[in-house]
Structures are given as C-alpha cells and as structure tokens.
C-alpha positions as CSV (number, residue, x, y, z in Angstrom):
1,X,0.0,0.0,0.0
2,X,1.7,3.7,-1.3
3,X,0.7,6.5,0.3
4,X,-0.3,9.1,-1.4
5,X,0.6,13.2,-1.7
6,X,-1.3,15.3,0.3
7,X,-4.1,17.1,-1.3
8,X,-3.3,21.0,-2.1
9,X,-5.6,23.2,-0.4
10,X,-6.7,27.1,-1.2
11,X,-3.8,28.2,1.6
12,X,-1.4,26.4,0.3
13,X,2.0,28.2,-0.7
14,X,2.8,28.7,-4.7
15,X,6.7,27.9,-5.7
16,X,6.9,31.6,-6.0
17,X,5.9,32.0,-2.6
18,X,8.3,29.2,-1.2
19,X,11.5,30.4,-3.0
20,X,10.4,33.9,-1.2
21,X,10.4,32.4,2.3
22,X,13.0,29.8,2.3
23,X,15.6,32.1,4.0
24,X,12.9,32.8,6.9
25,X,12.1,28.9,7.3
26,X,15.7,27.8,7.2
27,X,16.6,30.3,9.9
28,X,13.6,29.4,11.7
29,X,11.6,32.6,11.6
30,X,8.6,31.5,10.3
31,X,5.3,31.1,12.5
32,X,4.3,27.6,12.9
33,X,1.8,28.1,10.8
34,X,3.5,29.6,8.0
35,X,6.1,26.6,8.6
36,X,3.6,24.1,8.3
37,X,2.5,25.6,4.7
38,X,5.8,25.7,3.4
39,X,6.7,21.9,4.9
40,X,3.2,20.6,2.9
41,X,4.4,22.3,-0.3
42,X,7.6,20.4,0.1
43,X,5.9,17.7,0.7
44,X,3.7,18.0,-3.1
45,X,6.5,19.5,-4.8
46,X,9.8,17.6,-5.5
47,X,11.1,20.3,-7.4
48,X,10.7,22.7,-4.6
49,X,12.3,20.1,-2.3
50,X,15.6,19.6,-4.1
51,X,15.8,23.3,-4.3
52,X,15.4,23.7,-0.7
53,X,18.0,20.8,0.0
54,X,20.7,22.7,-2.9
55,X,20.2,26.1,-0.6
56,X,21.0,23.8,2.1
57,X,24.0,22.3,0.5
58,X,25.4,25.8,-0.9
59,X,24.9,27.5,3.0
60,X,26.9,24.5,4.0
61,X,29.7,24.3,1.7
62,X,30.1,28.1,1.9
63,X,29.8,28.4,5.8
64,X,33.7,26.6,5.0
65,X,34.8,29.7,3.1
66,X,36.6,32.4,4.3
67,X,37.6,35.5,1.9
68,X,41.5,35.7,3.5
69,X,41.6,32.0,2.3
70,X,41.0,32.9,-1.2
71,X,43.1,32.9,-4.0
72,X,43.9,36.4,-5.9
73,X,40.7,37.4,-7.9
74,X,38.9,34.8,-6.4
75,X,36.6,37.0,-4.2
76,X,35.6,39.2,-7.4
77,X,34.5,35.9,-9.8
78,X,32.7,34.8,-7.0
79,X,30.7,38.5,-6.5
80,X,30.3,38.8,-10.2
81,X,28.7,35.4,-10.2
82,X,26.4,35.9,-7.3
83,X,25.5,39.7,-8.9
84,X,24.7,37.9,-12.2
85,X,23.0,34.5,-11.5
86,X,19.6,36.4,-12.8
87,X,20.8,37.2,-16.4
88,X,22.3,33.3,-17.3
C-alpha cells in the first residue's frame, strides 16, 4: 500500500511564494503556521524540495569559506557570479 501526496488546499503556498520564504524557514523565523505551509508544499513539490535541499547544500559548503583563504581574484568571480546568477 503507497501513500499518497497530500491534497493542495486554497492556503497552500505557490513555488513563488516558497522560493520567497525559504531564508525565513531555514533560519527558523517563520510562525508555525506559516512553517507548516511551506513543509506541505515540500511535501507536493519535488522540485521545490531539491531546491530547498541545494540552498541547504550551498549554505553549508560556503559556511567553509573564508575571503582571506581565497586565492587572488577569487573573491571578485565569485561577487560577479552571485550579482549575475539572474541574467544566465
């Protein structure tokens, strides 16, 4: 016996509104409520759910950087690459 996805409901948070509040929920600043909408949309959405586990991923690899331990230039690819993620 499989169980099956929850059902979406009218309150229910869109993609748009997850990828919005996923700093909040990782730092634990949403209300319970508001934590229980976006934990049900992970729950229907795999999508949403790997992206939530790469944010997780990226905080934790970079949490291991430090900018006096990077090579010269380094620091400026990496700031041009965060600046223009939105334009690739």
């Amino acid at each position: 016996m499989t169980s099956q996805p929850p059902v979406p409901t009218p309150d229910d948070l869109t993609c748009q509104e997850l990828v919005e509040a996923v700093t909040d929920y990782l730092e634990g600043a949403l209300a319970p409520e508001d934590a229980a909408r976006f934990m049900r949309h992970l729950d229907m959405c795999p999508p949403c759910h790997d992206y939530v586990e790469q944010i997780r991923l990226t905080i934790r690899l970079a949490g291991g950087l430090h900018a006096d331990r990077l090579a010269a230039g380094e620091r400026g690819q990496l700031l041009a690459l965060f600046r223009d993620w939105k334009r690739a």
